[in-house]
C-alpha positions as CSV (number, residue, x, y, z in Angstrom):
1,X,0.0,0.0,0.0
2,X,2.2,3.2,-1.1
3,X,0.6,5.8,0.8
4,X,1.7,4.3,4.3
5,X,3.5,6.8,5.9
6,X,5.6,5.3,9.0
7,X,6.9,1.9,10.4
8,X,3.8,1.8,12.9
9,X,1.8,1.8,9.4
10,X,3.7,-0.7,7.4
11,X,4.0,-3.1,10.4
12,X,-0.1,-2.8,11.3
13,X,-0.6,-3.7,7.4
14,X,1.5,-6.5,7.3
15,X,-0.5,-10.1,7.7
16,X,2.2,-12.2,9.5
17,X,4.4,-13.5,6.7
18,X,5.3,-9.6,6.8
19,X,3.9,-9.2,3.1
20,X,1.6,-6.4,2.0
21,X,-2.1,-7.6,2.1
22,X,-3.5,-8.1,-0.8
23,X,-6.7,-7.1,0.3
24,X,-7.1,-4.3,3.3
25,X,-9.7,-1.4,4.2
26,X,-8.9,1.3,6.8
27,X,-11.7,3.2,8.5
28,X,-14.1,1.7,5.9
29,X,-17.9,2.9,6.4
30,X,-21.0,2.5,4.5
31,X,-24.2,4.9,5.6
32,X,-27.2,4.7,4.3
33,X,-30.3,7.6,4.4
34,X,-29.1,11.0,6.8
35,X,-30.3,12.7,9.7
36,X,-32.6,10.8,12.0
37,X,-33.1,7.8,9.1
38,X,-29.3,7.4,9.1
39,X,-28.0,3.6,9.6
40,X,-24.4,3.1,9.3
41,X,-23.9,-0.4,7.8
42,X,-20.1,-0.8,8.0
43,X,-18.6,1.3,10.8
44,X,-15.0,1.8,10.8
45,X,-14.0,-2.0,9.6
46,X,-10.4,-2.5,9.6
47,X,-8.8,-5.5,7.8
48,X,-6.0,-7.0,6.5
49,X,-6.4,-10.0,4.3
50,X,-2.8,-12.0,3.3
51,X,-2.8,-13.7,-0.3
52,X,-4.2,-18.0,0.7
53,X,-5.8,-16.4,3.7
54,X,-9.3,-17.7,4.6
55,X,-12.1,-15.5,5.6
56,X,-15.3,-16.3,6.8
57,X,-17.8,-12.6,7.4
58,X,-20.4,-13.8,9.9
59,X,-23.1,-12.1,11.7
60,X,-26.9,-11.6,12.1
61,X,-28.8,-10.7,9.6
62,X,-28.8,-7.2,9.1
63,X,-25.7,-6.8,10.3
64,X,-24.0,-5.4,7.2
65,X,-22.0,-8.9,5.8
66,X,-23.5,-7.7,2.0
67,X,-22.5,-4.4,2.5
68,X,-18.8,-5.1,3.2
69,X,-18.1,-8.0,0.6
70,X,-20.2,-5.4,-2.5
71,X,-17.6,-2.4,-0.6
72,X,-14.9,-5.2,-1.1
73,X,-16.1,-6.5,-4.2
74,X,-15.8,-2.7,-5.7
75,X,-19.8,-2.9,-6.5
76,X,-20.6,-0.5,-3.9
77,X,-18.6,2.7,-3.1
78,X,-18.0,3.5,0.8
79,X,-19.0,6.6,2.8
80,X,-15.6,7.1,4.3
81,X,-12.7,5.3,4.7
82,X,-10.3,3.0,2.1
83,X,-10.5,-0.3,-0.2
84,X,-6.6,-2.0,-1.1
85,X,-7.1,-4.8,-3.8
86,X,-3.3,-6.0,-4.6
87,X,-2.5,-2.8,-3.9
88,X,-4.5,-0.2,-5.9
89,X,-6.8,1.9,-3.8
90,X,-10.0,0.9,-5.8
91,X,-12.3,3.5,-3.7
92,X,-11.3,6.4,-5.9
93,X,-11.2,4.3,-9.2
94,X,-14.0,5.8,-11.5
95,X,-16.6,3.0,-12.9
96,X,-14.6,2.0,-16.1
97,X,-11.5,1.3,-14.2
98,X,-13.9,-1.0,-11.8
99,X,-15.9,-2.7,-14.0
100,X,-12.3,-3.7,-15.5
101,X,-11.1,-4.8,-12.1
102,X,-14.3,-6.7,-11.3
103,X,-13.7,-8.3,-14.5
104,X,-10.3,-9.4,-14.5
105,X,-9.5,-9.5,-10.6
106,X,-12.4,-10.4,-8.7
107,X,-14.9,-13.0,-8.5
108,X,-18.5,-13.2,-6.6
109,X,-21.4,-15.5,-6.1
110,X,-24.4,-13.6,-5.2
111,X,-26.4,-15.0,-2.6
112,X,-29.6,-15.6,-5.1
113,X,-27.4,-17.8,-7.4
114,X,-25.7,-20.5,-4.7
């Protein structure tokens, strides 16, 4: 992730063969509606994921699983915070540069098709 700035940074985004992750959020949030309708979905998820790593997401339902895997998947853009995919930041990427990601980088079973 290039725009680490100290050795408290690089060593907190290291998995623990001490390689860059190849998939890691900082601060990552997803709101939906404002004011008094607001309901933060994903609320300040932190993650480091090293390449062969397995992940399970698990919660109740409700709980925001979607939400982070469509953030992670680059189908769904975040309210704050950061997306790392082998190590492009693919929240500011505009949609051609996603779709083309999503393409040739990412794979997804949506939960209507398993």
């Amino acid at each position: 992730m290039s725009e680490l700035t100290g050795p408290r940074d690089r060593a907190a985004d290291q998995g623990e063969t001490g390689s860059a992750p190849v998939l890691a959020t900082r601060a990552l949030c997803k709101d939906h509606g404002r004011d008094t309708g607001l309901v933060r979905a994903v609320d300040g998820v932190d993650l480091a994921v090293a390449a062969g790593e397995t992940l399970a997401v698990m919660g109740p339902s409700g709980c925001g699983k979607s939400t982070l895997l469509h953030l992670l998947g680059g189908l769904d853009r975040p309210s704050a915070g950061e997306i790392w995919l082998s190590g492009q930041r693919i929240d500011r990427m505009g949609e051609r540069a996603l779709a083309r990601l999503r393409r040739e980088a990412v794979g997804f079973v949506f939960q209507a098709f398993h």
